[in-house]
N, CA, C and O atoms as CSV, one atom per row, in Angstrom:
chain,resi,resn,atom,element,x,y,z
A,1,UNK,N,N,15.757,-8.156,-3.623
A,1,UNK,CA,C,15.900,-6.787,-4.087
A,1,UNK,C,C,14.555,-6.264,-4.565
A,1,UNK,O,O,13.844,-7.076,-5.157
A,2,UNK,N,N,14.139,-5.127,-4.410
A,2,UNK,CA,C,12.929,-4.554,-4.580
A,2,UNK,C,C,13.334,-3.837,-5.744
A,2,UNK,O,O,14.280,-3.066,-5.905
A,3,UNK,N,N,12.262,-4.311,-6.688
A,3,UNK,CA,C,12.040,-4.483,-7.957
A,3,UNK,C,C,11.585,-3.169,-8.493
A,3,UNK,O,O,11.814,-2.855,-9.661
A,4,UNK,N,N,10.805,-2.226,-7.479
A,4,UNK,CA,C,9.873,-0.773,-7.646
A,4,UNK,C,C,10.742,0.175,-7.542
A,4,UNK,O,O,11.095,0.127,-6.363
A,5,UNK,N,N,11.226,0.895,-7.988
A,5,UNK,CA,C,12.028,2.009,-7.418
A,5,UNK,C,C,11.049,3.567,-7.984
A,5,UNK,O,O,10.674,3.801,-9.133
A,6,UNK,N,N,10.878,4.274,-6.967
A,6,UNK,CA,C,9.793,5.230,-7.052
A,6,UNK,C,C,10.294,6.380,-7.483
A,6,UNK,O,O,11.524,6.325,-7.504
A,7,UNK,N,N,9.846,7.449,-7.854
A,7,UNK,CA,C,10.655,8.568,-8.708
A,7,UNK,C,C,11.131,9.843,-7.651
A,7,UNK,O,O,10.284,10.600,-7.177
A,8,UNK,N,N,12.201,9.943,-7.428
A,8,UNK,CA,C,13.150,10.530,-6.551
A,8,UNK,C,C,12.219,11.782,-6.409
A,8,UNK,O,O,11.451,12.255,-7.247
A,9,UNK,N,N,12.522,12.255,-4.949
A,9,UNK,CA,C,11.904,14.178,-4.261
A,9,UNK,C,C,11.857,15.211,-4.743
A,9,UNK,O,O,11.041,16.117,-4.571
A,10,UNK,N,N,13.057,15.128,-5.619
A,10,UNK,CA,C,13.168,16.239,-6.410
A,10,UNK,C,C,11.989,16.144,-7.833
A,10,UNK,O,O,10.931,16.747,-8.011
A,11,UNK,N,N,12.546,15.354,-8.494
A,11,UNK,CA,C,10.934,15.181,-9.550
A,11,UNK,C,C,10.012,15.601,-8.470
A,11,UNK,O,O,10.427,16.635,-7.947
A,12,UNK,N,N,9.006,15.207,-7.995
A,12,UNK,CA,C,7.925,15.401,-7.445
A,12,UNK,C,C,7.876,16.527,-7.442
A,12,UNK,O,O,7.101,17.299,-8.006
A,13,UNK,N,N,9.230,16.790,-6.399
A,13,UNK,CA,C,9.075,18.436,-6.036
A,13,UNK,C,C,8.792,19.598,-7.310
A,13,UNK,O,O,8.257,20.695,-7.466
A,14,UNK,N,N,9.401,18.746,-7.946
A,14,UNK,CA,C,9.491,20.402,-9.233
A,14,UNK,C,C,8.502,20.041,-10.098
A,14,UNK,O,O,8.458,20.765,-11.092
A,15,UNK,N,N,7.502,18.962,-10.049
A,15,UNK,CA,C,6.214,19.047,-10.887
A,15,UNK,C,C,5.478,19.610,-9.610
A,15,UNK,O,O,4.484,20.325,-9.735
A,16,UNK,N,N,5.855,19.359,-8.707
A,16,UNK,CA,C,4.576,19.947,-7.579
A,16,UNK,C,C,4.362,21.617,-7.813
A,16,UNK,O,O,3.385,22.286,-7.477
A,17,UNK,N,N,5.383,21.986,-8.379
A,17,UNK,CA,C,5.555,23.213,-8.712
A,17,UNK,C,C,5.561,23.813,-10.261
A,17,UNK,O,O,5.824,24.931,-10.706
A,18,UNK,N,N,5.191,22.683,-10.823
A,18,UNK,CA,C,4.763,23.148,-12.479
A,18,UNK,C,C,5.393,23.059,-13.174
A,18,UNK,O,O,5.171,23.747,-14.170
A,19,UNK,N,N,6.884,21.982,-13.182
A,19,UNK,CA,C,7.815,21.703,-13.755
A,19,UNK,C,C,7.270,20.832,-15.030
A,19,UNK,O,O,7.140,19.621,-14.855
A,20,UNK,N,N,6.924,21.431,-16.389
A,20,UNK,CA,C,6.251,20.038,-17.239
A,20,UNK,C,C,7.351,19.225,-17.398
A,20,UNK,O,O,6.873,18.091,-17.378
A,21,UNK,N,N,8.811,19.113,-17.578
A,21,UNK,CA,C,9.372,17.988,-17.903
A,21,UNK,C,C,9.223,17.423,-16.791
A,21,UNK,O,O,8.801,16.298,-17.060
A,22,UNK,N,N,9.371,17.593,-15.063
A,22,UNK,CA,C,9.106,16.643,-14.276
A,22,UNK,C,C,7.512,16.049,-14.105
A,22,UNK,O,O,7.013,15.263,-13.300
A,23,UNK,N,N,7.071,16.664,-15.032
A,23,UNK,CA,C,5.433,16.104,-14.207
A,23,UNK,C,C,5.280,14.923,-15.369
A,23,UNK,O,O,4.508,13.993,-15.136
A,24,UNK,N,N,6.128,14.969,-16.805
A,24,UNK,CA,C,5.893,13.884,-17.817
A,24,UNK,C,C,7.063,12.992,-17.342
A,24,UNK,O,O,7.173,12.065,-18.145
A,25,UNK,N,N,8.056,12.899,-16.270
A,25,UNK,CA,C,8.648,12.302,-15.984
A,25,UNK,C,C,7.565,11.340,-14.903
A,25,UNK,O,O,7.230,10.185,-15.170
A,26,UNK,N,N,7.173,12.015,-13.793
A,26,UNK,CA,C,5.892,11.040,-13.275
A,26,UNK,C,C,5.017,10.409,-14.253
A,26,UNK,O,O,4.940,9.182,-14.181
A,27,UNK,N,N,4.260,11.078,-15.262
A,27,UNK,CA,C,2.846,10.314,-15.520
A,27,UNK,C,C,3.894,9.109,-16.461
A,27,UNK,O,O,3.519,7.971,-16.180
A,28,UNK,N,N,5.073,9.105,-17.473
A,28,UNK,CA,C,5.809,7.786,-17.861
A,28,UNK,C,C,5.863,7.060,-16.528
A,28,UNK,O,O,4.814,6.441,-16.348
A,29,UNK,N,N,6.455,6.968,-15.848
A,29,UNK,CA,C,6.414,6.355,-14.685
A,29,UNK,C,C,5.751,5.514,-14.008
A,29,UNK,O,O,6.077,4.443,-13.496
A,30,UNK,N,N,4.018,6.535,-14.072
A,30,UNK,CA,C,2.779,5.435,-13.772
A,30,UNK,C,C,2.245,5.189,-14.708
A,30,UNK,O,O,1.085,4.872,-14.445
A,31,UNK,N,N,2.484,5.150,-15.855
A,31,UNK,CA,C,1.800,5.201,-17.463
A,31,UNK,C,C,1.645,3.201,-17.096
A,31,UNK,O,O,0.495,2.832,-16.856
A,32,UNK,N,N,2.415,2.436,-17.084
A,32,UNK,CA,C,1.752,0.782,-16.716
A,32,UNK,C,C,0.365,0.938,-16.222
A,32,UNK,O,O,-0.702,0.618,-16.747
A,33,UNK,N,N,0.734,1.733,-14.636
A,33,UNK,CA,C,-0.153,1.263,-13.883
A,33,UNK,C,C,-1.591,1.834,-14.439
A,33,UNK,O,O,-2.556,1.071,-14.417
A,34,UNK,N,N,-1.748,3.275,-14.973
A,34,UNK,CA,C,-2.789,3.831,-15.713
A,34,UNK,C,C,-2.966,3.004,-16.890
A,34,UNK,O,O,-4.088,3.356,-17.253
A,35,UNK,N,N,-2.575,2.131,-17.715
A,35,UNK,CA,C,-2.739,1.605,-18.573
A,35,UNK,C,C,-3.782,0.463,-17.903
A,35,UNK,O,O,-4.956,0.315,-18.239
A,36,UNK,N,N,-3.051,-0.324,-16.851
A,36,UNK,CA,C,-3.524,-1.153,-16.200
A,36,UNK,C,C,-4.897,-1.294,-15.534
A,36,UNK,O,O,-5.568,-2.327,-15.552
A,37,UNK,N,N,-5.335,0.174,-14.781
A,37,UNK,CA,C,-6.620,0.283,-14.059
A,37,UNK,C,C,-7.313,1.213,-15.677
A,37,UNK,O,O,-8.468,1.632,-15.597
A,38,UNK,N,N,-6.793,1.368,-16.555
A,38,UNK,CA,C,-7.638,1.747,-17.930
A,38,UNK,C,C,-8.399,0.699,-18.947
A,38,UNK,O,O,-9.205,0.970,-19.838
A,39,UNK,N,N,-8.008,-0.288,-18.631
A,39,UNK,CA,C,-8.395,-1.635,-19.187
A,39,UNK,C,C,-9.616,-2.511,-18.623
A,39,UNK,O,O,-9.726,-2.929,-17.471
A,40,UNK,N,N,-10.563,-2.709,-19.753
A,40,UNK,CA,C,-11.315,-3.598,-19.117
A,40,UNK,C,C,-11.455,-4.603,-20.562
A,40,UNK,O,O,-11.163,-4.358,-21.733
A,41,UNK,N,N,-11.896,-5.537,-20.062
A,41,UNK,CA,C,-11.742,-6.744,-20.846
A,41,UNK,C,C,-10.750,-7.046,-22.359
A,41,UNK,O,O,-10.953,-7.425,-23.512
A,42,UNK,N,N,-9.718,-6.656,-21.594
A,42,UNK,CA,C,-8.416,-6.591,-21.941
A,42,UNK,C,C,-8.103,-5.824,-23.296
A,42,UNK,O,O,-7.351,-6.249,-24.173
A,43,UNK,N,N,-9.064,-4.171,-23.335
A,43,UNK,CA,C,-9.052,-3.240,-24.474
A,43,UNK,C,C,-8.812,-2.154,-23.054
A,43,UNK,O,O,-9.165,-2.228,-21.877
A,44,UNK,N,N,-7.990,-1.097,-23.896
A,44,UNK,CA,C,-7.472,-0.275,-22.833
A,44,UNK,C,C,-8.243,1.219,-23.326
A,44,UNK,O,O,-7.924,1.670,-24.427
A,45,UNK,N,N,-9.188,1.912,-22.538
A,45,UNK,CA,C,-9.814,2.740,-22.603
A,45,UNK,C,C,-9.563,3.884,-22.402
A,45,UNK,O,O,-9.876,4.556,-21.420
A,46,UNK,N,N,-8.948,4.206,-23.371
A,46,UNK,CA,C,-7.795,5.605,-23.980
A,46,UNK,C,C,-8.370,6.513,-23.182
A,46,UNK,O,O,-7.644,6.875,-22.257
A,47,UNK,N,N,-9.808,7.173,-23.246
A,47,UNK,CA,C,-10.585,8.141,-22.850
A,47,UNK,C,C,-10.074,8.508,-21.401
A,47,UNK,O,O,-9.526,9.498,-20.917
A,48,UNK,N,N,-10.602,6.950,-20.787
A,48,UNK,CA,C,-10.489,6.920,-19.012
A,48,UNK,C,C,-8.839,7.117,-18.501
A,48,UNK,O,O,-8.532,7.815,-17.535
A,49,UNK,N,N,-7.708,6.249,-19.473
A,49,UNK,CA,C,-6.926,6.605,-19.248
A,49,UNK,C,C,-5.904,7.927,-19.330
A,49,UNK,O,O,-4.775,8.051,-18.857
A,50,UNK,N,N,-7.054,9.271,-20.429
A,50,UNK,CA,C,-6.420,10.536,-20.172
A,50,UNK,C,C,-6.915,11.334,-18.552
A,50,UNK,O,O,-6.289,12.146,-17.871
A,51,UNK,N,N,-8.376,10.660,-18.312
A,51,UNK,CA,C,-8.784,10.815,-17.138
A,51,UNK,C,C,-7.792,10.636,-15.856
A,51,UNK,O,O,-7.484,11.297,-14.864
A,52,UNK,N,N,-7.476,9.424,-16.407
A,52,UNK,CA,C,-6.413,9.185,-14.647
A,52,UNK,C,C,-5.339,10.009,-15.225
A,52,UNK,O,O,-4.995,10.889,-14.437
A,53,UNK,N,N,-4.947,10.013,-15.905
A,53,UNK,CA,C,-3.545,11.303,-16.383
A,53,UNK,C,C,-4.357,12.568,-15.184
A,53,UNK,O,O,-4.332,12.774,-13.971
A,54,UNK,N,N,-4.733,12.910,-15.870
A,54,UNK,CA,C,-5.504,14.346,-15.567
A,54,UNK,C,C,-5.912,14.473,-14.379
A,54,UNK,O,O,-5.895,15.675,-14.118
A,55,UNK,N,N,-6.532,13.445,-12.882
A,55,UNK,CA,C,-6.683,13.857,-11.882
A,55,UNK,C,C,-5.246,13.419,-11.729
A,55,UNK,O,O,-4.766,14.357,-11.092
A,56,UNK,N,N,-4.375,12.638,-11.915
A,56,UNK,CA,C,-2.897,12.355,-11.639
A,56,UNK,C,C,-2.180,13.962,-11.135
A,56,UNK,O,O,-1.738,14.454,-10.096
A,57,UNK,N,N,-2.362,14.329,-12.386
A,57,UNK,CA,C,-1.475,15.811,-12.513
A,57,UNK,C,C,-2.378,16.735,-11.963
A,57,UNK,O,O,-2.013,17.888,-12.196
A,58,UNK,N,N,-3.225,16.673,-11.442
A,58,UNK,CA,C,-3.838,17.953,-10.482
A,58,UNK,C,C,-4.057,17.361,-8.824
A,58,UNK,O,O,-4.533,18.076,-7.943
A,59,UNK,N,N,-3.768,16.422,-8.676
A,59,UNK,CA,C,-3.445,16.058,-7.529
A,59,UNK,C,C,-2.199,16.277,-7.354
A,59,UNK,O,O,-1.918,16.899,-6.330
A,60,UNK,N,N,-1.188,15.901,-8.164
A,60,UNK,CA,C,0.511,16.245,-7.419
A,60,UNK,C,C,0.465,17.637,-7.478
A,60,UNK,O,O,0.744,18.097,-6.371
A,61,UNK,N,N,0.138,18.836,-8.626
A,61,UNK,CA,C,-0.221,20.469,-8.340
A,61,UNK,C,C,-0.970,20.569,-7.082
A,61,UNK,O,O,-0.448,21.270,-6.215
A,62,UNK,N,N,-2.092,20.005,-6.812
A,62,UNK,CA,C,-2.510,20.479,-5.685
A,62,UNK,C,C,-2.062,20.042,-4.119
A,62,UNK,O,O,-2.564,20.587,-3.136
A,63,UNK,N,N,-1.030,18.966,-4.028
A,63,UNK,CA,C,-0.662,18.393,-3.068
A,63,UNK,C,C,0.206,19.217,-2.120
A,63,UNK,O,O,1.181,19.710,-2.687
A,64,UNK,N,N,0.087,19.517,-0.688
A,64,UNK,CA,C,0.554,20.352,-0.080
A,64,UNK,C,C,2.094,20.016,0.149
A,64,UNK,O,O,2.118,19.257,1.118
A,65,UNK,N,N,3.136,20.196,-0.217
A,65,UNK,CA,C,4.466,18.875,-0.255
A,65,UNK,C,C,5.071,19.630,0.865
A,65,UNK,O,O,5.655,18.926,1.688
A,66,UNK,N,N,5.062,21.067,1.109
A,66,UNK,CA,C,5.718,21.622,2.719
A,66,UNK,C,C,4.985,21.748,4.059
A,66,UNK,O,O,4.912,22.680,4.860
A,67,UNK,N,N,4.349,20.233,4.045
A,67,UNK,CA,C,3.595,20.261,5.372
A,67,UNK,C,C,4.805,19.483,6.621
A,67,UNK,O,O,4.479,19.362,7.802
């Protein structure tokens, strides 16, 4: 059984469109994995990790989703 389950079309869709409760429904979501590539020698670098927030959420706004 696959362990990942990814955050359903509709979320996407309605942060793709400026939905803030769906777009804080994504960044919880990848909040591990941003925690994860925010870390270096096992201190987690708050700064970098508002960074990946922040191109996070202007990449799904800017993502063309009706191609």
């Amino acid at each position: 059984m696959n362990k990942y389950i990814s955050p359903d079309f509709e979320t996407i869709r309605k942060a793709n469109v400026g939905d803030s409760e769906a777009m804080q429904k994504l960044l919880a979501h990848y909040n591990a994995y941003i925690q994860f590539f925010a870390t270096y020698n096992g201190v987690v670098n708050y700064v970098y990790a508002e960074e990946i927030r922040a191109r996070l959420m202007k990449a799904v706004l800017k993502f063309d989703i009706d191609r």
